[in-house]
Legacy VTK file of the C-alpha trace (Angstrom):
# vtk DataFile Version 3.0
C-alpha trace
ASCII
DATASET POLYDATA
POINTS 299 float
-162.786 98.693 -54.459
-161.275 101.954 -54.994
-163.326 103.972 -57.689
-161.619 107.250 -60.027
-158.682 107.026 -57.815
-157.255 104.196 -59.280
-153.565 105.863 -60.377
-153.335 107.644 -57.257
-153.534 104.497 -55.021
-150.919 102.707 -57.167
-148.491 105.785 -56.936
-149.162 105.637 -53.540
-148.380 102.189 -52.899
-145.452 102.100 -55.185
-143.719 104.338 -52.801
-144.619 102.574 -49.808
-143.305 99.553 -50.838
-140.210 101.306 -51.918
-139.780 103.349 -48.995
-139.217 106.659 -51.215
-141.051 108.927 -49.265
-142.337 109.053 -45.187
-144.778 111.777 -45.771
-147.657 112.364 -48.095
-150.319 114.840 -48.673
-153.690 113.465 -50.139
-154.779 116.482 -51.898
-158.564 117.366 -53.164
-161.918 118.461 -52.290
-163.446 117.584 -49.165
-165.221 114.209 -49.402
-163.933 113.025 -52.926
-162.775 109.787 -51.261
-158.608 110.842 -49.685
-159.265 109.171 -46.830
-160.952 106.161 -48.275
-157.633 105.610 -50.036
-154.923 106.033 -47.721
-157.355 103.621 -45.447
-157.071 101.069 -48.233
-153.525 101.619 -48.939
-152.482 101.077 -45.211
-154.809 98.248 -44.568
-153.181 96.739 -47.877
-149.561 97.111 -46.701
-150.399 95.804 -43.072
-152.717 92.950 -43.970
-149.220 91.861 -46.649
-147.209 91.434 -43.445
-149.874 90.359 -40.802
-150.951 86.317 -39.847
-154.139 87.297 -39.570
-156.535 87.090 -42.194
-157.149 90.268 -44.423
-160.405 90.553 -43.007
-159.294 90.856 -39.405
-156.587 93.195 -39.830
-159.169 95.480 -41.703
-162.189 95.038 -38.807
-159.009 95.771 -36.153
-157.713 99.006 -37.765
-161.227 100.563 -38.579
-161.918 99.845 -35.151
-158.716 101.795 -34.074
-157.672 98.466 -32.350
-154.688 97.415 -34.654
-151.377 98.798 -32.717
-149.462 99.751 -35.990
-152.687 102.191 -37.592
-152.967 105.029 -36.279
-156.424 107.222 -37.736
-156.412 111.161 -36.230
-159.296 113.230 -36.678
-160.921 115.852 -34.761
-161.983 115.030 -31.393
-165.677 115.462 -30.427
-166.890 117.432 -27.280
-169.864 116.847 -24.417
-172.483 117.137 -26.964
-170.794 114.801 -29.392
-169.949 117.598 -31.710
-166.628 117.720 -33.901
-164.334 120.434 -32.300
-163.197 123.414 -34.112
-159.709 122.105 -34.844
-157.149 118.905 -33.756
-155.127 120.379 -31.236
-151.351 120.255 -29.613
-152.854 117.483 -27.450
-153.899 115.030 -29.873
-150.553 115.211 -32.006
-148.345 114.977 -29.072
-150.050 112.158 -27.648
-149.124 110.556 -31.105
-145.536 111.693 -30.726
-145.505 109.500 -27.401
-146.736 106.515 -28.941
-144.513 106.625 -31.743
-140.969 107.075 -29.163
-141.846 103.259 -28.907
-141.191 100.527 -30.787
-144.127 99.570 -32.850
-146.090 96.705 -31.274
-145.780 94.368 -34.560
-142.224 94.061 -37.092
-144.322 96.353 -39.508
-144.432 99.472 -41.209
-146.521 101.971 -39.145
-149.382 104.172 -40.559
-150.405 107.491 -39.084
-153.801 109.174 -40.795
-154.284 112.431 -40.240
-157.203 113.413 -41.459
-157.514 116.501 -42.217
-154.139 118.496 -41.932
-156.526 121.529 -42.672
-157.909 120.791 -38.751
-154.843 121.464 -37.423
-153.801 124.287 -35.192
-150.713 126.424 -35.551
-149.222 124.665 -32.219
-150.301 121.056 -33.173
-149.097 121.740 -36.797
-145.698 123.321 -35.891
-145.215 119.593 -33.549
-146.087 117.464 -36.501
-143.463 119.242 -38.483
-140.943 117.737 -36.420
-141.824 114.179 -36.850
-141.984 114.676 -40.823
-138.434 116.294 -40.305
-137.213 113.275 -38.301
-139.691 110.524 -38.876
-139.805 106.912 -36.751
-138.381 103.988 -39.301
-140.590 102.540 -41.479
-143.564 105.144 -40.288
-145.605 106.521 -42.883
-147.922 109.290 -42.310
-151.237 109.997 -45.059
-151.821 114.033 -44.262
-155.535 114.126 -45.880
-155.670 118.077 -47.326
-158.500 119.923 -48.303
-156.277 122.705 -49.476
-152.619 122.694 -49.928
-152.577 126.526 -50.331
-153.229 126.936 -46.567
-150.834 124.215 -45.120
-147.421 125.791 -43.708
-145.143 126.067 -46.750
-142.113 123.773 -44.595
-144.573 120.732 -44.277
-145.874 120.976 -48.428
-141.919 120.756 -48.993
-141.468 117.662 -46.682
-144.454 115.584 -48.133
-145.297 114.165 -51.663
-148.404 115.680 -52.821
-150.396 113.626 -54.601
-153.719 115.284 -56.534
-157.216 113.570 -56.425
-159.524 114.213 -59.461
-163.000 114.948 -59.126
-165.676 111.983 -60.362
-167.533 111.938 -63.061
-171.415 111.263 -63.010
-170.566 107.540 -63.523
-167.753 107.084 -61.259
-169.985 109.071 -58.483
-173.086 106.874 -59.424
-170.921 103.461 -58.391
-169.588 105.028 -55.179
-173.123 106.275 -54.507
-175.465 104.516 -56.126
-178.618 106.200 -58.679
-180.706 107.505 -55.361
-182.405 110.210 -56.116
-181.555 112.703 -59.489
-177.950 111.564 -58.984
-177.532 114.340 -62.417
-178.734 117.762 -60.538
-177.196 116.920 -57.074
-174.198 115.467 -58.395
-173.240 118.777 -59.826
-173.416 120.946 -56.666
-171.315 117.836 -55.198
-169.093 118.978 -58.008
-167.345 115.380 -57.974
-167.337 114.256 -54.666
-169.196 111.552 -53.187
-168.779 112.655 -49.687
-170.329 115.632 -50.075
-173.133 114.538 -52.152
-174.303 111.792 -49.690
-174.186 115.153 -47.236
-176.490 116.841 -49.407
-179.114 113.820 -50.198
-178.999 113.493 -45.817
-179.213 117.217 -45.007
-182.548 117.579 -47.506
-181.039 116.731 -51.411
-182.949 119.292 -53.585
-184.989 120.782 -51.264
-181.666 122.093 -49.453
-180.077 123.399 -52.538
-183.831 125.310 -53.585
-183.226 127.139 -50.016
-179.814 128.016 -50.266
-180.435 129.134 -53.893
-183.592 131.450 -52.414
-180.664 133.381 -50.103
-179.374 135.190 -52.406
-183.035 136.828 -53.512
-183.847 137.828 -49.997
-183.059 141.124 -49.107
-184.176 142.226 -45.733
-181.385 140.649 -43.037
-184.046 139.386 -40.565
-185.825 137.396 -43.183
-182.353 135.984 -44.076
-181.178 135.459 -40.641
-184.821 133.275 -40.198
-184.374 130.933 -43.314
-180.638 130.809 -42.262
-182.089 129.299 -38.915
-184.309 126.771 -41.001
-181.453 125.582 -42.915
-179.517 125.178 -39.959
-181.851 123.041 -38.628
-180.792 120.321 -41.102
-177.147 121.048 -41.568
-173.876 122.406 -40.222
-172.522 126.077 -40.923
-169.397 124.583 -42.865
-171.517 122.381 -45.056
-173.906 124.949 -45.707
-171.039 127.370 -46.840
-169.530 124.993 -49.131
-173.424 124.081 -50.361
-173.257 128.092 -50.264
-169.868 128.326 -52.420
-171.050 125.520 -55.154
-174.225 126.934 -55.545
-172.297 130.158 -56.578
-169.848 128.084 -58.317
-172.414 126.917 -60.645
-173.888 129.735 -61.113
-170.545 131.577 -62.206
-170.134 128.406 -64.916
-173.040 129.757 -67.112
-172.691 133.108 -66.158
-168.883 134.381 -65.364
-168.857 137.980 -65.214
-172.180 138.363 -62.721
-170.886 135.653 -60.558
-167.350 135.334 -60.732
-166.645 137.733 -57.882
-169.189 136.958 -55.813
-167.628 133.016 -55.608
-163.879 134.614 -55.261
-165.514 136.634 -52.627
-167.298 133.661 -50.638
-164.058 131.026 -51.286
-161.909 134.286 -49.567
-164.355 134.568 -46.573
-164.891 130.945 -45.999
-161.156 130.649 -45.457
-160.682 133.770 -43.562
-163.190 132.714 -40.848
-162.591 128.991 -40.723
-160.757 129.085 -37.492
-162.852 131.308 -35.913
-165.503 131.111 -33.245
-167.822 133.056 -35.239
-171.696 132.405 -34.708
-172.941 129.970 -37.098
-175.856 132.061 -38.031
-173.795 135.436 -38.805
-171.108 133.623 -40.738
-173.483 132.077 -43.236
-175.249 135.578 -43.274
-172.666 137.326 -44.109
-171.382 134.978 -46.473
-174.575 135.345 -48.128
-174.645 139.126 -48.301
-170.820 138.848 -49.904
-172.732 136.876 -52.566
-174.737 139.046 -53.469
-172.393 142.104 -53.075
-169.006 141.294 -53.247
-167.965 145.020 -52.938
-169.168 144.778 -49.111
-166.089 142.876 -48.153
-164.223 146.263 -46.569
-167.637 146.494 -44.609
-167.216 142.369 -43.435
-163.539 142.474 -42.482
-163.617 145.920 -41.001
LINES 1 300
299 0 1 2 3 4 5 6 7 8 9 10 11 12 13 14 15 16 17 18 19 20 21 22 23 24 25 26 27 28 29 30 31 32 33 34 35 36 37 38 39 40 41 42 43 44 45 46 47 48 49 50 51 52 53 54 55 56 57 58 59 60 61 62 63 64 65 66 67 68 69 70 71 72 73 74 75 76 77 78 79 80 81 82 83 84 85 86 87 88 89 90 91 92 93 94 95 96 97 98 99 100 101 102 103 104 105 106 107 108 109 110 111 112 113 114 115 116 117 118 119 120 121 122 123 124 125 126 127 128 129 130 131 132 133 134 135 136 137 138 139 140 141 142 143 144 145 146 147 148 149 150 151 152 153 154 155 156 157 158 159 160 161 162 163 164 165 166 167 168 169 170 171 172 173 174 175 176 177 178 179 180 181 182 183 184 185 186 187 188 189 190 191 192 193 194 195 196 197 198 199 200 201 202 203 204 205 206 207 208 209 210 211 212 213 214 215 216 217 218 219 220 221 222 223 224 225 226 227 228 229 230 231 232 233 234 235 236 237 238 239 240 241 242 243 244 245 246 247 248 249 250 251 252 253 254 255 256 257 258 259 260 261 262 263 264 265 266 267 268 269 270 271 272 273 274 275 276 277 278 279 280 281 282 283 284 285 286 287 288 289 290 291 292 293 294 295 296 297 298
């Protein structure tokens, strides 16, 4: 059951079924429920085609064991930790597999989730299969941020805008666990993320982010960084970081509104970086609270 995204999975279908356009960018915040939909949507179309039962062809392509589905994401390393980005590897190893015929007289689905993850080399590759696509091949390009994707693969997909939920569309997809009201709002409309929030700590994470910005001396920070850290990831703490702010600059625009600009601008600057978890967040934090310091941060 797809829930708030109703329009956009009909839109999406439509021109699958009419063969109008090979490429597609699912565009929204991170964990608002993209990739939920362009799972559904090629499930749908596959299942339509298949002589196996719905259920089958579903349990086969979440599984990653149904030839004409093909789900990309970040790989993971020794320690079973995401890597930084989805590299030159991965997407050519895709462009192998699709030189073949597809296993099954069906369309082909490849998910890419997210196009953000991808470096300039494996980028530049899958610009040439959305410039000369495989018949009847269909790739989803989940994006977090449209702004940052190379302007010649925005002009060769469809973009196609997800909404944030509302409190009662997130309270379906989530259920009422918890004060669904107060963490809903840092989630600022995305179930993903708050499901992140109620795992990494729920309130109690938010109070300690929110206590960064009073504290002033940069061991103490660096310590209750650490604690924090403990419970939750550098990028999810930064985006905690950047709604926190974001809420803050909703009641109160002109003390906060540069200090979110400021965070958003850093977050994206350093995202394909190697930079210390730790110092990132910390000097995220001390942009929040001084956005003039940003000459001092980028050098």
């Amino acid at each position: 059951m797809i829930i708030g995204h109703t329009s956009v999975y009909q839109t999406l279908e439509s021109a699958i079924e009419k063969q109008s356009h090979h490429g597609f960018l699912l565009a929204g915040p991170s964990g608002i429920g993209k990739a939920t939909v362009a799972k559904a949507v090629a499930i749908a179309a596959l299942a339509k085609v298949s002589k196996q039962p719905f259920q089958v062809v579903e349990r086969q392509c979440l599984s990653g064991a149904y030839p004409n589905y093909i789900y990309i994401t970040k790989a993971v390393d020794e320690d079973g930790k995401p890597k930084n980005d989805i590299t030159i590897e991965q997407v050519r190893t895709l462009l192998n597999s699709l030189n073949f015929n597809a296993a099954y007289d069906a369309p082909r689905f490849v998910i890419i989730d997210a196009i953000d993850h991808l470096n300039r080399q494996a980028a530049n590759a899958l610009l040439k299969m959305l410039e000369e696509p495989p018949l009847n091949t269909f790739f989803l390009n989940i994006c977090h941020q449209v702004s940052g994707l190379l302007p010649t693969i925005r002009s060769r997909c469809l973009v196609l805008n997800f909404k944030s939920l509302n409190n009662a569309e997130m309270a379906q997809v989530v259920g009422k666990c918890g004060n669904i009201d107060q963490i809903a709002s840092m989630a600022v409309g995305s179930p993903g993320q708050y499901l992140a929030i109620q795992k990494a700590g729920g309130v109690v994470l938010l109070g300690a982010i929110e206590k960064l910005f009073k504290i002033t001396n940069l061991s103490d920070l660096k310590m209750a960084i650490q604690e924090i850290l403990k419970t939750a990831d550098d990028a999810f703490v930064l985006q905690s970081l950047h709604q926190v702010l974001y809420q803050k600059a909703m009641g109160n625009p002109q003390l906060y509104a540069h200090s979110v600009q400021a965070v958003e601008r850093f977050t994206r600057f350093t995202q394909a970086t190697y930079i210390d978890a730790a110092h990132r967040i910390c000097a995220a934090v001390i942009l929040a609270q001084n956005p003039s310091q940003q000459q001092l941060i980028y050098g």
